[in-house]
C-alpha positions as CSV (number, residue, x, y, z in Angstrom):
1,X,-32.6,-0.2,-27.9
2,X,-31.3,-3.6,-26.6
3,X,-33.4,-5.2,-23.8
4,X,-29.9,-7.9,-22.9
5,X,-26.5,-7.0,-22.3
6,X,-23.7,-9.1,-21.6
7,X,-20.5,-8.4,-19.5
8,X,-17.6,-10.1,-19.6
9,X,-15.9,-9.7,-16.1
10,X,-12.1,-10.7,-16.0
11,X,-10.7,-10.9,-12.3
12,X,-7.3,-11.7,-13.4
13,X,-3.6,-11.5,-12.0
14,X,-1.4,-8.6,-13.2
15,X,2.3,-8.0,-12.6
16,X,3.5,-4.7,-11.9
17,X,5.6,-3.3,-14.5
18,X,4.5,-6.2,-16.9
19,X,2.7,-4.0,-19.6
20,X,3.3,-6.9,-22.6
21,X,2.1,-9.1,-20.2
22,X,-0.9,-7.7,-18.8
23,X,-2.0,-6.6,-22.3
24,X,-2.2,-10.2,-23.1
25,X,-4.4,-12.0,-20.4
26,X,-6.6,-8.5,-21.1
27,X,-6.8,-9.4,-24.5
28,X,-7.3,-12.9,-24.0
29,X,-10.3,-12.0,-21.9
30,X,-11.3,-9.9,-24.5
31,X,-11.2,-13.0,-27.1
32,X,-13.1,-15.0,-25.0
33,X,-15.6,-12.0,-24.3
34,X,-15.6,-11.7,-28.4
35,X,-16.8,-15.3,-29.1
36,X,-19.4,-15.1,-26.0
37,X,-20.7,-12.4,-27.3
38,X,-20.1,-9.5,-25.0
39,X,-21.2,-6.3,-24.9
40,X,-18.3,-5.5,-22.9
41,X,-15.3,-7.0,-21.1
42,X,-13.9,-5.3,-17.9
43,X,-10.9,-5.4,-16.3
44,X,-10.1,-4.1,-13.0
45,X,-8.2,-0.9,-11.7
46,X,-4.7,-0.1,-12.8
47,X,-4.4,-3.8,-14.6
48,X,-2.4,-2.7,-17.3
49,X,0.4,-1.7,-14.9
50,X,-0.4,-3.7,-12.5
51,X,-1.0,-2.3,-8.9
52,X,0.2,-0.8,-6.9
53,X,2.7,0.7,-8.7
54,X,4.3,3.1,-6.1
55,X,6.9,5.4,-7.6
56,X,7.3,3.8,-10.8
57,X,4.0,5.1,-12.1
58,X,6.1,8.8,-11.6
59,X,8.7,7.7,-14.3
60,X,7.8,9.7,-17.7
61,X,9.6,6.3,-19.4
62,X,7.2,4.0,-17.8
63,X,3.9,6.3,-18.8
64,X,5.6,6.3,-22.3
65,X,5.5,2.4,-22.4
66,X,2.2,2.8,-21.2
67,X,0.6,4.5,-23.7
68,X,1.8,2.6,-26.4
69,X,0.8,-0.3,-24.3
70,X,-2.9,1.2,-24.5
71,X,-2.6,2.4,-28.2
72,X,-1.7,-1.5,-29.2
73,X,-4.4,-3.0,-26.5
74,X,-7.4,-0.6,-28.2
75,X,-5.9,-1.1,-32.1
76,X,-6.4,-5.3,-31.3
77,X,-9.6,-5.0,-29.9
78,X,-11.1,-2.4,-32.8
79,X,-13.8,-4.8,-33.6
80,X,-16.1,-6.5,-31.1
81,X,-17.1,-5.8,-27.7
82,X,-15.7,-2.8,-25.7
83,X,-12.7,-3.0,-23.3
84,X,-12.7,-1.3,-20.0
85,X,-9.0,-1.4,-18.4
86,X,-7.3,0.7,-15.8
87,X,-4.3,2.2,-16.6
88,X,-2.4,5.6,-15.4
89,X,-3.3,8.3,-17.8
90,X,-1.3,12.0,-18.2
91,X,-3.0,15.0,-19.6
92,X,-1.2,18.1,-18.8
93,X,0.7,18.7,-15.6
94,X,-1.7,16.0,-14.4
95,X,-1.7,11.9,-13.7
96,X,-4.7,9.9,-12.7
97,X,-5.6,6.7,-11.9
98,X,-8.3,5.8,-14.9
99,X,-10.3,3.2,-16.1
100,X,-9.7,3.6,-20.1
101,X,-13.0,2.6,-22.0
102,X,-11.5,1.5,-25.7
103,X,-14.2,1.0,-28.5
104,X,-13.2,1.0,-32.3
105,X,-9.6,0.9,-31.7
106,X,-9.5,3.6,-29.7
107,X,-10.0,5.4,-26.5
108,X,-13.3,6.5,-26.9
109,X,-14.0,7.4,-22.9
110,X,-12.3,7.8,-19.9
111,X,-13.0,7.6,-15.9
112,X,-10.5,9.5,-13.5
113,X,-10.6,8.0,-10.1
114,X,-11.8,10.7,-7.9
115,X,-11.7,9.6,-3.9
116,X,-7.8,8.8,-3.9
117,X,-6.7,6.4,-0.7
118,X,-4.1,7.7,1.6
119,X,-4.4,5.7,5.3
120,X,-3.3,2.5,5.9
121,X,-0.8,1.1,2.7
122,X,-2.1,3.6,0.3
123,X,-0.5,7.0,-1.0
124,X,-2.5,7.7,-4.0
125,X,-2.8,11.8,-3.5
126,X,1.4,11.3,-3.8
127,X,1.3,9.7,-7.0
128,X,-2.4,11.3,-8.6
129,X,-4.2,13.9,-9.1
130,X,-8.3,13.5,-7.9
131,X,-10.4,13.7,-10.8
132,X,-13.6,15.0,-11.6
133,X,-16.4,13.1,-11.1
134,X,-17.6,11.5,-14.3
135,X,-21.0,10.6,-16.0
136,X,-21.8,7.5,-17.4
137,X,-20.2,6.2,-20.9
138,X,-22.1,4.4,-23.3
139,X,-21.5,0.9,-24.5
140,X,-24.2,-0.9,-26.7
141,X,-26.7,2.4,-25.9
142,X,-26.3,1.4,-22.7
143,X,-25.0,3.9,-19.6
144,X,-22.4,2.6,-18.1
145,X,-20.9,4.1,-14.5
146,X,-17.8,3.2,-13.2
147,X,-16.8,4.1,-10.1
148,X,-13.5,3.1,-9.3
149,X,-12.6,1.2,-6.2
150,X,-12.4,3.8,-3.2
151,X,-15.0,6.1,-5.4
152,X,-17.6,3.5,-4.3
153,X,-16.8,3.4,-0.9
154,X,-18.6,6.8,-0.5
155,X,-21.8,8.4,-2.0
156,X,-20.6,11.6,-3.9
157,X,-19.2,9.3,-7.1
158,X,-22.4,6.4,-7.3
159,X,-24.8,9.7,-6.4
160,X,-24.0,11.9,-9.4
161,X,-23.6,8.4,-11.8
162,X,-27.3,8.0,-10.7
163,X,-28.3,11.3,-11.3
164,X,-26.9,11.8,-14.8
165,X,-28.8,8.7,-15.5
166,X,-26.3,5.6,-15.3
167,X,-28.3,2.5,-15.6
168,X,-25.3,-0.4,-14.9
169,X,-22.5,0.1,-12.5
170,X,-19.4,-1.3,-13.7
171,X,-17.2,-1.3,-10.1
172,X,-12.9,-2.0,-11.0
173,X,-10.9,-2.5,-8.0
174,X,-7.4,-3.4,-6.8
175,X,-8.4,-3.8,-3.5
176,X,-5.9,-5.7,-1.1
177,X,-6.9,-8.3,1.3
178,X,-6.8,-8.4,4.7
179,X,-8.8,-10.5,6.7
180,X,-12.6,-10.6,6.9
181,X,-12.0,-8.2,3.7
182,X,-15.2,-9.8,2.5
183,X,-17.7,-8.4,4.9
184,X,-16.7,-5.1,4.8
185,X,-16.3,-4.5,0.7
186,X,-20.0,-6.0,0.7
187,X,-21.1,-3.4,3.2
188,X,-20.0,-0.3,1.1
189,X,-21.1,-1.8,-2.4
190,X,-24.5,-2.8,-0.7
191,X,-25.2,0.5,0.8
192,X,-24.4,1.7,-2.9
193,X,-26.7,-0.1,-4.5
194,X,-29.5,0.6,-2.4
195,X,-28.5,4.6,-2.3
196,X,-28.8,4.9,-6.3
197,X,-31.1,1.8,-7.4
198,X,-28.9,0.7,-10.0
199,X,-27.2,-3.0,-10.0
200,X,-23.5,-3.7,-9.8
201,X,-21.0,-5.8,-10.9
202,X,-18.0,-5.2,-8.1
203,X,-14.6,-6.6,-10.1
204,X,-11.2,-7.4,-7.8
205,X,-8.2,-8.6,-9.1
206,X,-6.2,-11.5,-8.2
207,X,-2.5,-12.8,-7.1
208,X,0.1,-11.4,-4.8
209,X,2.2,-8.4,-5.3
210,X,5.0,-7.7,-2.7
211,X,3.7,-7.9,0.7
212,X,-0.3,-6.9,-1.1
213,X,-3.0,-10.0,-1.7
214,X,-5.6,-9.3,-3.9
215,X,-8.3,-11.8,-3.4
216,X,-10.5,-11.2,-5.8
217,X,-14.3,-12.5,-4.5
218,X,-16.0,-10.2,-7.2
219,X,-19.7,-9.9,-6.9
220,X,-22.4,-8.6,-8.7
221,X,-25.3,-7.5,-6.8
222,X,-29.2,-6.5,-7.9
223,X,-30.9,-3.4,-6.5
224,X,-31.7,-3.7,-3.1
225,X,-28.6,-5.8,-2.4
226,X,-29.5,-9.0,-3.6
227,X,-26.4,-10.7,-4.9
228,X,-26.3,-12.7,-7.8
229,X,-23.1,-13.3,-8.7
230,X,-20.2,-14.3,-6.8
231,X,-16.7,-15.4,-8.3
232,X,-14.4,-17.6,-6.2
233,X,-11.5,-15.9,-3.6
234,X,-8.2,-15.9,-5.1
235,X,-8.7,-18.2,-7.8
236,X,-8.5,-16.3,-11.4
237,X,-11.9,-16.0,-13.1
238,X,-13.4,-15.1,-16.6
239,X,-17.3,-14.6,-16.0
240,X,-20.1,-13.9,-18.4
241,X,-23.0,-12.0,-16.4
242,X,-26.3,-11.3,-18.5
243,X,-28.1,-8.2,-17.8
244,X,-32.1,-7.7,-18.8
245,X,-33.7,-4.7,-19.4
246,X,-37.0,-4.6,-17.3
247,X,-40.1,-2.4,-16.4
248,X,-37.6,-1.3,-13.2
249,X,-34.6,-0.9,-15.0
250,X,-31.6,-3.2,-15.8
251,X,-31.1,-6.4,-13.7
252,X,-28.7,-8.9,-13.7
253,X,-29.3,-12.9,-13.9
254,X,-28.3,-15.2,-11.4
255,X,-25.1,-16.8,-12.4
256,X,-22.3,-18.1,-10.5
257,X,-22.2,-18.2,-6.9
258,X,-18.6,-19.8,-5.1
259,X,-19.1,-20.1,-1.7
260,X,-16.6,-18.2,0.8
261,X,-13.7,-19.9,2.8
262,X,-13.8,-19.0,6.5
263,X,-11.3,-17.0,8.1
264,X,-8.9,-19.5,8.7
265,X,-8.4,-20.8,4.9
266,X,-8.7,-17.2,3.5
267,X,-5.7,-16.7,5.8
268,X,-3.7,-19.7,5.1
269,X,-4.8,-19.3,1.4
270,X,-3.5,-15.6,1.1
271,X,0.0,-17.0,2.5
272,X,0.3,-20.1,0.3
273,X,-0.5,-17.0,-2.7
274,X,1.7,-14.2,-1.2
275,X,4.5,-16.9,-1.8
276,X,4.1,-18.6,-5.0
277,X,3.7,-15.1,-6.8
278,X,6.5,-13.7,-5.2
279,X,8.2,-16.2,-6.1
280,X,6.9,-16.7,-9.7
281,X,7.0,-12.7,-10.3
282,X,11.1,-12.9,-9.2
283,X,11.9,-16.1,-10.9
284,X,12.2,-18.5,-8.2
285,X,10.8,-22.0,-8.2
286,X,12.3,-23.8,-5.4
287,X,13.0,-22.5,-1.9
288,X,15.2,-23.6,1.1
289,X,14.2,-23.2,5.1
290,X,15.8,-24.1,8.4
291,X,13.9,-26.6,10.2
292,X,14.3,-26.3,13.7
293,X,11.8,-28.7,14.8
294,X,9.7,-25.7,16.1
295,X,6.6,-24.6,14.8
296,X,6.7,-22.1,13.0
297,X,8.9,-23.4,10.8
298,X,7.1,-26.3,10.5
299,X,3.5,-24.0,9.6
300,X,5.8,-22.0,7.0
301,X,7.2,-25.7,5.7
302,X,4.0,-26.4,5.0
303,X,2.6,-23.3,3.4
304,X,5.6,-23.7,0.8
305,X,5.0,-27.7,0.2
306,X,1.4,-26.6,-0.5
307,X,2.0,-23.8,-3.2
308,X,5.1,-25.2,-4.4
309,X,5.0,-29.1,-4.2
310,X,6.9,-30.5,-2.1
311,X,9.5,-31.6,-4.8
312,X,10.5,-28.1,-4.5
313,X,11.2,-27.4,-0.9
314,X,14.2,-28.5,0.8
315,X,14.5,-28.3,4.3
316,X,17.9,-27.9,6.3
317,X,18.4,-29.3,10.1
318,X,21.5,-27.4,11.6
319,X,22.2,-29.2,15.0
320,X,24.4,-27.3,17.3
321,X,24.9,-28.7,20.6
322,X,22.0,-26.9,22.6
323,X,19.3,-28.5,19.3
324,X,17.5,-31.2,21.5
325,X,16.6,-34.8,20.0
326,X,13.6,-34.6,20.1
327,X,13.7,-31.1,18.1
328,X,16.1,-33.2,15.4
329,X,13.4,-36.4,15.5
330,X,10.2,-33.8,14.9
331,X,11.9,-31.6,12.1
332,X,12.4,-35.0,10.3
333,X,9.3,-36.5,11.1
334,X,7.5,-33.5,9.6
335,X,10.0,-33.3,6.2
336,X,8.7,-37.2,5.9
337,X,5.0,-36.3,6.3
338,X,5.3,-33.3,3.6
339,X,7.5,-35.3,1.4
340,X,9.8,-32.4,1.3
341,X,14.0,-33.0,1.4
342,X,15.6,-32.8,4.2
343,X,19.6,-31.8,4.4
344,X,21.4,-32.0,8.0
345,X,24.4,-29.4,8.7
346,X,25.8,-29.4,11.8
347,X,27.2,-26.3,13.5
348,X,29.5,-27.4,16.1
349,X,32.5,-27.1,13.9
350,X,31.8,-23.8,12.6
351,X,30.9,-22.5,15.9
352,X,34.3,-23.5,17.4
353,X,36.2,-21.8,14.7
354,X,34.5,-18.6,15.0
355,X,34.9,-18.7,18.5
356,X,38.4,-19.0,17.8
357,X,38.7,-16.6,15.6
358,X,36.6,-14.0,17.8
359,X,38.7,-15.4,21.1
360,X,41.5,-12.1,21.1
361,X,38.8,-9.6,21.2
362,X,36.6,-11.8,23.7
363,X,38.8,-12.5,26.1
364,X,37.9,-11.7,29.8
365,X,34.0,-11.4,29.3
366,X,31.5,-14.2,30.2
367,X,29.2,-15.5,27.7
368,X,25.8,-14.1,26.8
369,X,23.9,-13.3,23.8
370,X,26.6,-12.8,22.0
371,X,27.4,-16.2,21.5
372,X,23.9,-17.0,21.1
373,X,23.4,-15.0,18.1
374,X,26.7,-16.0,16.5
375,X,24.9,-19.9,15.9
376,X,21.8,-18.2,14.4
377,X,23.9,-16.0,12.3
378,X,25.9,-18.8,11.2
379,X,22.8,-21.1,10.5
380,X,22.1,-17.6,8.4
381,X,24.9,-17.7,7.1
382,X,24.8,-21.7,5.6
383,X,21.8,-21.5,4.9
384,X,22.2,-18.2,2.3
385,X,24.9,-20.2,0.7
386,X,22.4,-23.1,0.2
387,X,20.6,-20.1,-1.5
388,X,22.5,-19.1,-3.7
389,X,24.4,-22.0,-4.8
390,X,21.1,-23.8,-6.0
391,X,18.6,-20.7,-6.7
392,X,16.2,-21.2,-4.0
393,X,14.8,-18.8,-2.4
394,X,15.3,-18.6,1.3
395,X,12.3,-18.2,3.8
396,X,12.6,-16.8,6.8
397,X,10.3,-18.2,9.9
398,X,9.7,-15.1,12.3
399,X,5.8,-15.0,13.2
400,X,4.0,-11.8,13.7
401,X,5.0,-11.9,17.6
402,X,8.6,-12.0,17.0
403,X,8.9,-9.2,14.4
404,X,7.1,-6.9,16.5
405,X,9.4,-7.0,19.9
406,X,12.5,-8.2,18.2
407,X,12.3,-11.7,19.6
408,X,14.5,-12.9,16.0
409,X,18.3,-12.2,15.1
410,X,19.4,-9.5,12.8
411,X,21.2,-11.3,9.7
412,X,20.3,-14.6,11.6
413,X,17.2,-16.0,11.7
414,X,15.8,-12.9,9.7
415,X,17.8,-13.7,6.9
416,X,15.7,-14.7,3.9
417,X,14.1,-13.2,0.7
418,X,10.5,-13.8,2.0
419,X,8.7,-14.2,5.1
420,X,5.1,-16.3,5.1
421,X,4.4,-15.3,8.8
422,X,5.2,-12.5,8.9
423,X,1.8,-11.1,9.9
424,X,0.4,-14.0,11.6
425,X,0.8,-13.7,15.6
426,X,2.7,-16.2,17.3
427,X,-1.1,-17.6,19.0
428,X,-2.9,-17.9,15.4
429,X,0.3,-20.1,14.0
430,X,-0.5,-22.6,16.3
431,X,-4.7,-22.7,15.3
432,X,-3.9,-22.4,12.2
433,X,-1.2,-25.9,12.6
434,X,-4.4,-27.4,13.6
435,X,-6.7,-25.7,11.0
436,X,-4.3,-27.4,8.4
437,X,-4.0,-30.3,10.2
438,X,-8.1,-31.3,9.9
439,X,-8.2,-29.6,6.4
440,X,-7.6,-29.9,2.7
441,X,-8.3,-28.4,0.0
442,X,-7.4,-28.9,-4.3
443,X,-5.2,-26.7,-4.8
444,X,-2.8,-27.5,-1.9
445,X,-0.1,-29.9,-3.5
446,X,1.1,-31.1,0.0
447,X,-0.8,-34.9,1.0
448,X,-3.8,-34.7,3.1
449,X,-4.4,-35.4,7.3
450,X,-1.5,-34.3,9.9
451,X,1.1,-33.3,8.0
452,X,2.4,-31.3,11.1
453,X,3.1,-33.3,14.0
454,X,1.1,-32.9,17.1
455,X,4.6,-33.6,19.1
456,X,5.4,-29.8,17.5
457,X,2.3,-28.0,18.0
458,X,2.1,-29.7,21.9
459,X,6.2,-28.3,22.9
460,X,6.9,-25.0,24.2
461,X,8.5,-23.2,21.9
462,X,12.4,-22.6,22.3
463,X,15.1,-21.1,20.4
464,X,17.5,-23.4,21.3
465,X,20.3,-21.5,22.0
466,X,21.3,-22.0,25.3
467,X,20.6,-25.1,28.0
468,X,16.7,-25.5,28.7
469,X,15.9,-22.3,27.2
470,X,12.1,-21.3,26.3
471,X,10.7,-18.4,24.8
472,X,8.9,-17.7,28.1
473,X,12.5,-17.2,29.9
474,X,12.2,-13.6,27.8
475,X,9.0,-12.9,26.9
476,X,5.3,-13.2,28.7
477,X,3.4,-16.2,27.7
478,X,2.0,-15.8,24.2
479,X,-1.2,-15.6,24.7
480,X,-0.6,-12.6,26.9
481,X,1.9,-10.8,24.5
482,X,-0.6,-11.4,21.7
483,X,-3.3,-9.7,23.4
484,X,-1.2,-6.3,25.0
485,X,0.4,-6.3,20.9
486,X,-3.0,-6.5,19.8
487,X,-3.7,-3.3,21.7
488,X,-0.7,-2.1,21.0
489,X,-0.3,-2.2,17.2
490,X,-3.8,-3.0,15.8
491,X,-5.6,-0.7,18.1
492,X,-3.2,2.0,18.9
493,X,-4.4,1.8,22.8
494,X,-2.8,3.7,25.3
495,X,-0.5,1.7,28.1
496,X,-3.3,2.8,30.8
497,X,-6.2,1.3,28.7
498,X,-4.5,-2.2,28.5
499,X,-3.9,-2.1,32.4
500,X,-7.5,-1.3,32.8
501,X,-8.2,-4.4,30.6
502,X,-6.3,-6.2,33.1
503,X,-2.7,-6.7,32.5
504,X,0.4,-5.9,34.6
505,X,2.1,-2.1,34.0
506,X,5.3,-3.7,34.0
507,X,4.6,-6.5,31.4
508,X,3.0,-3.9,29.0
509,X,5.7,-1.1,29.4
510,X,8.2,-4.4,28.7
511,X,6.1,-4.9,25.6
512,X,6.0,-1.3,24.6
513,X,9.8,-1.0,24.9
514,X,10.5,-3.9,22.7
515,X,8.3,-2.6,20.3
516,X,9.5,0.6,19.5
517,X,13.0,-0.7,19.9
518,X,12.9,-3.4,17.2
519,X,11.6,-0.6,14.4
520,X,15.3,-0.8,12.8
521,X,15.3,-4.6,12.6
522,X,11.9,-4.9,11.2
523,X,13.4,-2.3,8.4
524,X,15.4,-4.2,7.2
525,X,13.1,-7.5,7.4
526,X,12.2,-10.0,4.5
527,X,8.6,-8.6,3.0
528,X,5.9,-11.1,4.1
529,X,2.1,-11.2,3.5
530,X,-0.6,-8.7,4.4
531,X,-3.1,-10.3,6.7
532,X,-4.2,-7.8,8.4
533,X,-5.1,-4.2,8.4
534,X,-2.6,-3.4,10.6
535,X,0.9,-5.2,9.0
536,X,4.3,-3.9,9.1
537,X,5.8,-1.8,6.7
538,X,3.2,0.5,4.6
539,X,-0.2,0.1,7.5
540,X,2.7,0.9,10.0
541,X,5.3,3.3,9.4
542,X,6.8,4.4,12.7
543,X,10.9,6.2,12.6
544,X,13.3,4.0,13.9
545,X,14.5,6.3,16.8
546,X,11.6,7.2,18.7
547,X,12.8,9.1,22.8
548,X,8.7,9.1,23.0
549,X,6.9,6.3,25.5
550,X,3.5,6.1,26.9
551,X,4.2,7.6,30.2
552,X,0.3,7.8,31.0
């Protein structure tokens, strides 16, 4: 009977659909797990796939590829420690999401996930079948449990690990992001600790996938909730904890302990990530933007000079003649103070010919919108041929405000690959100008101080598309838009509990109108990362015609 045991944690970035990959930074944890002498090296849920997988985890190719994936992972790591990955795994009729537990070149053990998600971005009962609840597995003589992810979010799972006499919980997750994530993971894994008495090491992977952030922050906490062990936010991680037997049962040592970033740089951090492995995971590595001289594409100017260097970010001013001097003077004071390019396309000329061309079937009606959109669609338009001529990727601007009444223009302004904002309301771009502003941190490549001027953070915001125009000529002020949309879409209120909160029937039925009627442009949107628990696309899935309004 051993009275230490060492586990190798490994909170680590996977790509989906990357098995050769995958296999490799898990076996390069296992190396290093190997020569620290490990007991055991985990890895977290569904890493050999990478997560989430959606449909693809349905294709009988991909499980195929899988399990020869598995089969060559367990044959390399036959002798030394044991290797806990997640993986899908087919018996029967049946798929599960499983944690694989590999030992002498094989699968010796395996954990079926048992509490399968289905609110918010997850369909796991769509894709798996809920397993039984497991016992413990042994490693080294000692009994491992390993809930996995949701499974510890509730008592059934850590209850019966306890009672068939686990002694060390082993905790894999793919859990996304959202903000003040932190808190509430702690909450669950606390209350689990203190329910079943046993200590445990809570593992999250890493890195952006689509619209999904996975910040890791794994922890490993000691009965009663005392944590030990805490593993930087979104940084990748390979961490030896020791374990020791006592008269109470096992304990783990202190260790490592990263402090947290606030909200604000967990925020701005999961942007700057969301983008460089979308980017890195389709093969970009430069990426172009329109800079209008307004905010928001100054904060998503920055966001990319920080992840990318600036070296890699051009920026494009296209003038038309409603863009403002001062507009043209701030975009290139703020490409100076990133040390990003900066390219200058007017769109006078191109404007003219198209309202040439477009003069036949025009004639007789007055301008209006029309017109409007046609110099955002053309700025679209250039600025898509930038893209593809050079192989950057285009970023579009729209903040969380925008995409949710339709304040943007389909194939104009929307155009893009990716959107940084795109969950960030229109009231939190502007703190978090100033958050960036006052702070920095290593591993943003952009210089230090205010790299966005205060000139742009100070100006109302205007789309520049018409004489004098400002956002406020067609929407409430911001801060009250924010609030009713906050109600609206994070909280699902009713239109009579915002007026009893104090805002005007008519500006929230105006809200509520816009929202639902935008649902077919925000379909066909740029993806854009997941800040809160409420984001567009899987949190909020609404049909694009909808007759029903809050008539209450």
């Amino acid at each position: 009977m051993i009275d230490r045991f060492r586990l190798t944690l490994a909170q680590l970035n996977a790509t989906v659909g990357d098995l050769a990959g995958n296999a490799a930074l898990a076996l390069d944890a296992w190396e290093k797990g190997r020569d620290a002498g490990a007991s055991m090296v985990a890895l977290p849920e569904m890493f050999l796939t990478g997560y989430q997988t959606q449909d693809l985890v349905l294709k009988p190719a991909f499980l195929r590829d899988c399990h020869a994936a598995l089969d060559a992972l367990a044959a390399a790591c036959a002798d030394g420690p044991t290797l806990a990955i997640g993986a899908p795994w087919s018996e029967g009729e049946n798929l599960y999401n499983a944690y694989l537990i590999l030992q002498g070149g094989r699968v010796a053990a395996k954990v079926f996930k048992h509490e399968l998600p289905h609110k918010q971005l997850f369909d796991e009962l769509r894709l798996f079948d809920p397993g039984p609840i497991s016992g413990p597995y042994v490693v080294d003589g000692v009994r491992i449990g390993s809930p996995i992810c949701e499974d510890a979010w509730w008592q059934p799972v850590t209850e019966t690990l306890a009672e068939t006499g686990a002694e060390i919980l082993v905790v894999p997750n793919g859990s996304p992001y959202h903000r003040n994530k932190l808190d509430l993971r702690m909450g669950h894994i606390v209350a689990r600790v203190v329910e079943s008495g046993l200590p445990a090491a809570y593992l999250n992977m890493v890195g952006g996938q689509d619209d999904q952030l996975y910040d890791g922050a794994s922890f490993v906490l000691n009965p009663g909730g005392h944590k030990v062990v805490q593993l930087a936010s979104f940084d990748a991680a390979i961490e030896h904890v020791d374990f020791v037997r006592t008269d109470a049962g096992w304990r783990a040592e202190p260790g490592t302990m990263v402090p947290q970033p606030g909200e604000w740089e967990q925020d701005y951090r999961a942007m700057c990530v969301g983008l460089g492995d979308y980017m890195r995971k389709s093969g970009f590595r430069k990426v172009v933007l329109g800079l209008s001289g307004g905010i928001d594409s100054a904060l998503v100017a920055a966001i990319a000079a920080d992840t990318l260097g600036p070296e890699n970010v051009r920026g494009v001013r296209l003038p038309s003649a409603y863009s403002s001097q001062h507009s043209l003077d701030d975009a290139a004071d703020l490409a100076a103070r990133l040390g990003i390019r900066l390219d200058t396309i007017p769109i006078e000329g191109p404007r003219e010919a198209v309202g040439a061309a477009l003069g036949g079937v025009m004639a007789g009606t007055e301008p209006d919108l029309t017109e409007e959109n046609i110099q955002s669609r053309l700025r679209g338009l250039l600025l898509m041929a930038i893209s593809n001529k050079h192989g950057e990727l285009l970023l579009s601007t729209g903040n969380k405000s925008e995409v949710a009444v339709g304040y943007a223009t389909i194939y104009g302004d929307m155009a893009g690959g990716y959107n940084p904002l795109k969950d960030l309301y229109k009231t939190r771009v502007f703190q978090t100008c100033r958050w960036r502003n006052a702070n920095h941190r290593d591993w943003m490549a952009a210089p230090a101080g205010e790299v966005i001027p205060q000139a742009i953070i100070d100006k109302p915001p205007s789309a520049e598309l018409r004489p004098d125009q400002t956002d406020q000529d067609s929407l409430p002020p911001y801060e009250v838009l924010d609030a009713i949309l906050t109600g609206l879409v994070e909280r699902d209120a009713s239109v009579a509990e915002l007026v009893a909160q104090g805002f005007e029937r008519e500006t929230v039925k105006h809200v509520e109108r816009l929202l639902y009627g935008s649902e077919w442009k925000r379909y066909q949107a740029a993806p854009g990362p997941r800040l809160s628990p409420r984001s567009f696309w899987l949190d909020r899935r609404y049909p694009l015609v909808n007759k029903w309004r809050d008539e209450g």
